[in-house]
C-alpha positions in Angstrom: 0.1 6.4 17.3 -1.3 9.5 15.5 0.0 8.7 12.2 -1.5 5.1 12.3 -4.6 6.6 13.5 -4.6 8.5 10.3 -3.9 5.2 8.3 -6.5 3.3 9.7 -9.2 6.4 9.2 -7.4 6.3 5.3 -8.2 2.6 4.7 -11.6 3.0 6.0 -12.6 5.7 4.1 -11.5 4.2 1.4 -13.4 0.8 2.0 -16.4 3.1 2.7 -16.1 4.4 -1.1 -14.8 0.9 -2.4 -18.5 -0.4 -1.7 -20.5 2.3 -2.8 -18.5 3.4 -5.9 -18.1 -0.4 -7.6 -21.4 -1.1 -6.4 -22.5 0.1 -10.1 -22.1 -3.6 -11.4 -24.6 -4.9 -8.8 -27.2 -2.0 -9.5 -26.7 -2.2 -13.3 -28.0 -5.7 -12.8 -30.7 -5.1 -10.2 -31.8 -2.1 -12.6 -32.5 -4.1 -15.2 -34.7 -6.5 -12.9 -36.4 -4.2 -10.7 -37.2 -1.4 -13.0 -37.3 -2.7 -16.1 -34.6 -0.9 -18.4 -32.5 -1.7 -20.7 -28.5 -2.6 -20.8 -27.3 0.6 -22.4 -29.6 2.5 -20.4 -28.1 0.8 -17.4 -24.6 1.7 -18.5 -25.7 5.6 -18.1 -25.3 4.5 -14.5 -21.5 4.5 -15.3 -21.1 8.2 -16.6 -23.4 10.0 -13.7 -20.7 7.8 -11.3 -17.5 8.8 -13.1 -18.6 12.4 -14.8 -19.0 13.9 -11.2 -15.6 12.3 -10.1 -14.2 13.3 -13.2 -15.5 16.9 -12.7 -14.8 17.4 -8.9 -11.9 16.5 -9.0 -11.0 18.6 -11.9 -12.0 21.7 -10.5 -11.1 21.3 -6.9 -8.0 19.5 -7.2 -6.0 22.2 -7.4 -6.9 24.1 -4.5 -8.1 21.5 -2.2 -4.9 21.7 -0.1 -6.6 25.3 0.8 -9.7 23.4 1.7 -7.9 20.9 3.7 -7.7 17.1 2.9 -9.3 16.2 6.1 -12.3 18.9 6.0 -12.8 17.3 2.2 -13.3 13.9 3.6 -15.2 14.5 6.5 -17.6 16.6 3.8 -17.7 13.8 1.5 -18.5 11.0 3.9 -21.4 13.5 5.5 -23.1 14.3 2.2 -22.9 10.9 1.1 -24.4 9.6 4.3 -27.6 11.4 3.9 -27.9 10.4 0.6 -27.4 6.8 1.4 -30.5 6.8 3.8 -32.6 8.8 1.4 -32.0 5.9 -1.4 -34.7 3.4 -0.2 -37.4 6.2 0.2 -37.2 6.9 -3.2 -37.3 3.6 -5.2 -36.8 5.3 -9.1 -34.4 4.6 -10.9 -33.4 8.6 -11.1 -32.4 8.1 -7.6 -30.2 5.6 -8.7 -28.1 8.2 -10.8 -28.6 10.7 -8.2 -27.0 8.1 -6.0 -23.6 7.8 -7.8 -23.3 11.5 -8.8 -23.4 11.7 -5.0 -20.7 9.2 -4.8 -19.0 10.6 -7.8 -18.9 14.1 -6.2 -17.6 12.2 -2.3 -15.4 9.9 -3.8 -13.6 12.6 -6.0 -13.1 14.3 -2.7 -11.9 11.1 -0.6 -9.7 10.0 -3.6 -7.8 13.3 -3.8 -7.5 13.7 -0.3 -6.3 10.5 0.2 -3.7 10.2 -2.3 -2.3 13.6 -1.0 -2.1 12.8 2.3 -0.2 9.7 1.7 2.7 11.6 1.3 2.4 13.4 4.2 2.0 9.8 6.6 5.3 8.3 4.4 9.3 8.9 4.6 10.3 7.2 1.3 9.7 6.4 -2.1 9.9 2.4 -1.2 7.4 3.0 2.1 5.1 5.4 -0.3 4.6 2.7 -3.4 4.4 -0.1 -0.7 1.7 1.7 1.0 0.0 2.1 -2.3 -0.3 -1.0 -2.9 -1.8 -2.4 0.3 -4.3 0.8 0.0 -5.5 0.0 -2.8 -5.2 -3.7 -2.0 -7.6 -2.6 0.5 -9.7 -1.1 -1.7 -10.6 -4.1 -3.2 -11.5 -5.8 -0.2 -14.0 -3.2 0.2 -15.3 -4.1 -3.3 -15.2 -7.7 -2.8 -17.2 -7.3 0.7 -19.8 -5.3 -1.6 -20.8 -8.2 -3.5 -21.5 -10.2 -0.2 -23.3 -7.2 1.4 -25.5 -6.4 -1.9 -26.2 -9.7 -2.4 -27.8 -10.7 1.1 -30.7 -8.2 0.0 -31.0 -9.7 -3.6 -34.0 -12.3 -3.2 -33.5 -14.7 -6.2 -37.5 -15.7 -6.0 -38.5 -12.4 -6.9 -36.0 -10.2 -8.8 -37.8 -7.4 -9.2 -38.1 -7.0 -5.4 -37.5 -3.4 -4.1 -36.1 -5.5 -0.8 -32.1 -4.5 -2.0 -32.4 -1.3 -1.1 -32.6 -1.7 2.2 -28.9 -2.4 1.7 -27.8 1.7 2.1 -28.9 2.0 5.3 -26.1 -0.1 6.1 -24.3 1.8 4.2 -25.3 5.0 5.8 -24.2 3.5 9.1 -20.7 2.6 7.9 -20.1 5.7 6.4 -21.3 7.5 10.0 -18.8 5.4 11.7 -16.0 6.4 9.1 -17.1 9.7 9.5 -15.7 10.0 13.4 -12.9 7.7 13.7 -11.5 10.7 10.9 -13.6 13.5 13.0 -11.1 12.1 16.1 -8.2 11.7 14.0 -5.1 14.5 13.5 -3.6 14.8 10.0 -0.2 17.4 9.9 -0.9 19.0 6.6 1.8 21.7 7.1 4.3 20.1 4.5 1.4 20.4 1.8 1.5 24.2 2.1 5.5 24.5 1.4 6.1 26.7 -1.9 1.9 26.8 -2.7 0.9 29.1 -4.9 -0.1 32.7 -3.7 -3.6 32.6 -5.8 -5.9 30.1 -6.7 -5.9 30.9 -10.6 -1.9 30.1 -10.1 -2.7 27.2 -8.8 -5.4 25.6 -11.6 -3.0 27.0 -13.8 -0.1 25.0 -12.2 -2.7 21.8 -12.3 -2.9 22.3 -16.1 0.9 22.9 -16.7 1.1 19.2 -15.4 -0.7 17.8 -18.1 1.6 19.0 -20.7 4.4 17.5 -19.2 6.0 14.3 -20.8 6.0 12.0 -18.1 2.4 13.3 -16.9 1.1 13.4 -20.7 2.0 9.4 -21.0 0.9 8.6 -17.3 -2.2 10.0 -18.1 -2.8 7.5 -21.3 -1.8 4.4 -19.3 -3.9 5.2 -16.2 -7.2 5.9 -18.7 -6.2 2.5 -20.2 -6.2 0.7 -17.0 -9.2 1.7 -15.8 -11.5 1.3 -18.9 -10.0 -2.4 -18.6 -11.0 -2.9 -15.1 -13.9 -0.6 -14.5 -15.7 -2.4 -18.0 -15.6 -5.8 -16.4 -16.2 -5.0 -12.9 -19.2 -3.3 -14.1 -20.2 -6.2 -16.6 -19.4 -9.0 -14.9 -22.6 -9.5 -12.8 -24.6 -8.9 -15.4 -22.4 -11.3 -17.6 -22.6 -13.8 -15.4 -26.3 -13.7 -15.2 -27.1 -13.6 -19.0 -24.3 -15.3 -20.5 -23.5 -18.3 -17.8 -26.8 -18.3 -16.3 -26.5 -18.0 -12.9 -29.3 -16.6 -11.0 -29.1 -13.2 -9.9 -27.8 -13.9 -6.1 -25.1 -16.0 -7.3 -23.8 -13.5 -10.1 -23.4 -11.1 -7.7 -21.3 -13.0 -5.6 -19.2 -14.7 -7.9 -18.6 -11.1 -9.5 -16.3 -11.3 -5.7 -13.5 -13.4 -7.2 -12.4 -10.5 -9.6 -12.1 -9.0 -6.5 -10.8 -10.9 -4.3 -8.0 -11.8 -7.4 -7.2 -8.0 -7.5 -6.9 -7.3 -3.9 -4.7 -11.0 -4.1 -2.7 -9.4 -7.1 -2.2 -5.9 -5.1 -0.8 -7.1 -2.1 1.9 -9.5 -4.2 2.8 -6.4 -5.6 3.5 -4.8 -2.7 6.1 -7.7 -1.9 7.0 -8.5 -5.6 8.1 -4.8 -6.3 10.3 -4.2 -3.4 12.5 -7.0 -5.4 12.3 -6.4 -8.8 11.4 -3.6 -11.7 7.9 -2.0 -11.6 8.1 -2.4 -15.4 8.4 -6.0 -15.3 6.0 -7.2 -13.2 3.5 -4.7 -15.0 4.4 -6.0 -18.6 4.5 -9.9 -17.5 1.0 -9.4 -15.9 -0.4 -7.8 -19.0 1.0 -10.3 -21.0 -0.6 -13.0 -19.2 -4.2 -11.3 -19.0 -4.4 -11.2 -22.8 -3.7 -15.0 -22.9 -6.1 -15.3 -20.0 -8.6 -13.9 -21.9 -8.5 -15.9 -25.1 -8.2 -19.3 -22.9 -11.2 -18.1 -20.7 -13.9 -16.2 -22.9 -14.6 -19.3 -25.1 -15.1 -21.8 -22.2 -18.6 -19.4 -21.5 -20.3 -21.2 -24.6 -20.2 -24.3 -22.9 -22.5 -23.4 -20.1 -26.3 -25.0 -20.3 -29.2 -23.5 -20.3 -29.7 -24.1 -16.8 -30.7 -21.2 -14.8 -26.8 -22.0 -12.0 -28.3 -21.6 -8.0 -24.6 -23.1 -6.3 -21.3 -22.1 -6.7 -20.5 -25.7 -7.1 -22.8 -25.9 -9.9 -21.2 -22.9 -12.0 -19.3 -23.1 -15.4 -15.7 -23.0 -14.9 -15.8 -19.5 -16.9 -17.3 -18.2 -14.0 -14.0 -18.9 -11.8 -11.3 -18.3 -14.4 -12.2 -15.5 -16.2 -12.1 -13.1 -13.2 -8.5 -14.2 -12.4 -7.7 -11.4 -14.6 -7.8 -9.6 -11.9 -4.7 -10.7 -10.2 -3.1 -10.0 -13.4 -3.5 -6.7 -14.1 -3.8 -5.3 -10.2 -0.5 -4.1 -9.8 -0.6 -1.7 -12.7 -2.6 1.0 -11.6 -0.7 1.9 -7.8 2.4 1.5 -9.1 2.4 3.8 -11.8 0.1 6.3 -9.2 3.1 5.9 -7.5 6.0 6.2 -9.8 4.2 9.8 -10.8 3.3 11.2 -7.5 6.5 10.3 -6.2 8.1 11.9 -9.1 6.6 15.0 -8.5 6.9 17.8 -5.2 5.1 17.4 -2.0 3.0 20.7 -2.8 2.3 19.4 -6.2 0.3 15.7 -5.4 -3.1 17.4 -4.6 -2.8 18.8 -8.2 -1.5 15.6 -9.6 -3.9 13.5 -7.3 -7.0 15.4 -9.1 -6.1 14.4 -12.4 -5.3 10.6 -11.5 -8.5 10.9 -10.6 -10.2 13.1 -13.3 -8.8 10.7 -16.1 -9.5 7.3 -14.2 -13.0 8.2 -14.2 -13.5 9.3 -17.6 -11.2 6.0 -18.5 -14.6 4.0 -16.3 -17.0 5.6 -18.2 -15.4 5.1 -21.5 -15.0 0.8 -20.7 -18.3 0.4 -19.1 -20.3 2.3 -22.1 -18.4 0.3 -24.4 -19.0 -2.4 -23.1 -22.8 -1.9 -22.4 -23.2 -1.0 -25.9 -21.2 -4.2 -27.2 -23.0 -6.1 -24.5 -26.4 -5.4 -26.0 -25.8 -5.6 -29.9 -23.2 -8.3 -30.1 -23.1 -10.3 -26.9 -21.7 -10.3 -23.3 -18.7 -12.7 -24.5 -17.7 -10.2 -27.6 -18.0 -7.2 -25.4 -15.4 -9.0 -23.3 -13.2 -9.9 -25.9 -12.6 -6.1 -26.5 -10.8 -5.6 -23.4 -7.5 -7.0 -26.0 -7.4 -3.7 -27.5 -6.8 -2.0 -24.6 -4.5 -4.5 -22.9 -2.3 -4.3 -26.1 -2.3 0.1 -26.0 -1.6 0.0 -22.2 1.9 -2.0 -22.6 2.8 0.3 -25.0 2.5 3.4 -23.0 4.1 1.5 -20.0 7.1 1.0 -22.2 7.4 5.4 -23.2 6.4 5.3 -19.2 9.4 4.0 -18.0 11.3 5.6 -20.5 10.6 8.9 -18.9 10.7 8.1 -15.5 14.0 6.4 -15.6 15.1 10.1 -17.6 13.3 12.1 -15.1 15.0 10.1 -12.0 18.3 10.8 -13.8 17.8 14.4 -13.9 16.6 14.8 -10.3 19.9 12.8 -9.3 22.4 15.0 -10.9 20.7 18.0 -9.5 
C-alpha cells in the first residue's frame, strides 16, 4: 500500500507541474493579447521557464539525494503555491516570467526527484521503462487538462481581459492538495545512499564525469533533440492556430489539446508496444512517420479562410492532423530516459536525473526561440516546417544510441 501511495503522490505531482510548466503556449498567446507584446518577446517566456530548470537542476542534481527526494518536492510544490496565488495580484507581464522561473526552479526539483525515486518504487528494468512510460503518459494528460482549464478563463469577446488569471488560484489549490497526499506519504530512500560519495564536490564531480561518457554524451544529443521538437510546437501551436488557421483565441487553446492528448495516446502504446518489440524500432518507425506527417499536414494550413473559426466543427483539417505528431514522436523521450537510467547504478540516477533534465530544458528553450523568431519573420507554417531538421539529427543519434547501449549491456553481462 505504501509504495502505491508513493506512485499515486508521483503522478500527481507530476500532473501538478504538467499544467503549470506547458502552460507557456497558452500564456504566450494570452501575452500577446492582454499586454500587448510581441511574438519574440513572448518566446523570452520560454528561456525564464527552462533556464531555471536547466540551472537547478544543474547545481542540485548532484547532491539532492542529501536533500532528500521527498523534502525537494514537498519544497517545490510549497514555493510554487504561493507564487501561483500571487500571479493575479500582479497583472504585468514581469510576473509572467517570474511565474515560470518559479516553475522552472519547482519543476527542476519535482523532475529530479521523481525520476530518482522511480527506481527506488521498481524491481526491473521491464517494470522501470513501463512505468516510464505511463508517467510520462500521465504527464501529458496533465498538459492536455491545461488547455481545458486555461481556456474556461479565456473570454473570446474580449481578449485582452485580465479575467485568465484567475486560473492560478486553481492552480494554487491543486498544488496544496499535491502538497499533502506527499506530506502523508513514505518514500524508502535508503538504497539511494548505497556507495554515495563522502563530499559534495565528489559528488558534482561524479555528475560531470557522466557527461563525458559515451553512452551519456550521445543520450544527451538525442534527449536535446526531442525536446526542441516537442517543446517548439507545444509552445507554438496555440498561437499557430490562432494566426495561421484563424481560430479564435478559446478554440486555439483547446485544440492545442489534441497534441496532447496524441502524445499521452502515443505514450501509453508504448508502454504496451515495447514490452514486445525493440525500443529502437518503434522510436525510428515513429520518426519516420512524423517527418511525412509533417509535409502532408503543414500545406493543408493555406487552405483555411479568412474566417475568424468559433467551433471545433468549423476548423480546417490542419488543425486536427497536424498535432497527431504527437502520437508519433511520444515514445522517444521515456524510453531512452529509461534505457540511460537503467543503464546506470542506483546511487548514480539523481546525478543522471539532473542532467536529463538540465539538457531537456535548454533543448525547450532552443525549439521555442526558434521557432518564435521564425514565427515572426517568415511565418507560423515555415517555423513549423523546421522541426525536419531536427527529426532528421534525432534518428541519427538514436542509431550511435543503440549502438552503445547494446555494447554497454554486453559488458555489464560478462561482468
Amino acid at each position: 500500500m505504501t509504495r502505491w501511495l508513493v506512485k499515486i503522490s508521483l503522478f500527481l505531482n507530476y500532473f501538478v507541474f504538467a499544467i503549470l510548466l506547458n502552460s507557456v503556449g497558452t500564456v504566450i498567446l494570452q501575452v500577446q493579447n492582454t499586454y500587448g507584446v510581441t511574438e519574440s518577446s513572448a518566446a523570452l517566456l520560454e528561456a525564464f521557464k527552462d533556464l531555471p530548470i536547466a540551472i537547478t537542476s544543474f547545481l542540485v542534481a548532484s547532491f539532492i539525494v542529501r536533500i532528500g527526494y521527498r523534502r525537494a518536492m514537498l519544497f517545490a510544490l510549497g514555493f510554487i503555491t504561493v507564487v501561483a496565488l500571487a500571479m493575479p495580484q500582479l497583472p504585468t507581464f514581469w510576473m509572467a516570467k517570474a511565474m515560470f522561473a518559479a516553475t522552472g526552479v519547482g519543476f527542476a526539483l519535482v523532475k529530479v526527484s521523481v525520476f530518482a525515486t522511480l527506481g527506488l518504487v521498481t524491481s526491473s528494468r521491464q517494470e522501470h521503462v513501463s512505468l516510464m512510460n505511463f508517467l510520462e503518459s500521465f504527464f501529458m494528460v496533465g498538459v492536455l487538462s491545461g488547455y481545458f482549464i486555461f481556456s474556461s478563463f479565456v473570454s473570446d469577446s474580449d481578449p485582452s481581459s485580465f479575467a485568465w488569471l484567475n486560473v492560478y488560484y486553481v492552480l494554487a489549490a491543486m498544488s496544496t492538495a499535491a502538497f499533502l497526499l506527499l506530506y502523508v506519504a513514505k518514500i524508502d530512500e535508503s538504497r539511494a545512499h548505497i556507495n554515495e560519495p563522502e563530499s559534495l564536490a565528489a559528488e558534482f564531480t561524479g555528475m560531470l564525469r557522466l557527461c563525458i561518457r559515451p553512452l551519456v554524451l550521445v543520450f544527451i544529443v538525442s534527449a536535446f533533440l526531442y525536446v526542441l521538437i516537442e517543446q517548439s510546437i507545444m509552445s507554438w501551436l496555440p498561437t499557430f492556430n490562432s494566426r495561421i488557421l484563424n481560430l479564435a483565441p478559446t478554440l486555439s487553446i483547446q485544440m492545442a489539446s489534441i497534441l496532447a492528448a496524441s502524445t499521452a495516446l502515443g505514450r501509453l502504446s508504448a508502454g504496451i508496444l515495447l514490452r514486445n518489440y525493440d525500443w529502437m524500432r518503434v522510436l525510428v518507425t515513429g520518426l519516420v512517420a512524423a517527418a511525412v506527417l509533417v509535409l502532408l499536414a503543414l500545406p493543408l494550413a493555406g487552405s483555411s479562410g479568412g474566417a475568424n473559426v468559433t467551433t471545433w466543427a468549423a476548423a480546417p483539417l490542419a488543425a486536427f492532423v497536424f498535432p497527431l505528431i504527437g502520437f508519433l514522436i511520444a515514445p522517444v523521450y521515456p524510453a531512452i530516459n529509461s534505457v540511460i537510467l537503467s543503464a546506470l547504478p542506483m546511487h548514480q540516477h539523481g546525478a543522471m536525473a539532473g542532467l536529463i533534465v538540465v539538457f531537456s530544458a535548454l533543448g525547450g528553450t532552443s525549439g521555442s526561440m526558434i521557432t518564435g523568431t521564425l514565427f515572426e519573420h517568415f511565418g507560423g507554417r515555415t517555423a513549423f516546417y523546421f522541426s525536419l531538421l531536427p527529426i532528421a539529427l534525432i534518428i541519427v543519434a538514436l542509431v550511435f544510441f543503440k549502438r552503445l547501449s547494446d555494447e554497454h549491456l554486453a559488458r555489464e553481462r560478462q561482468a
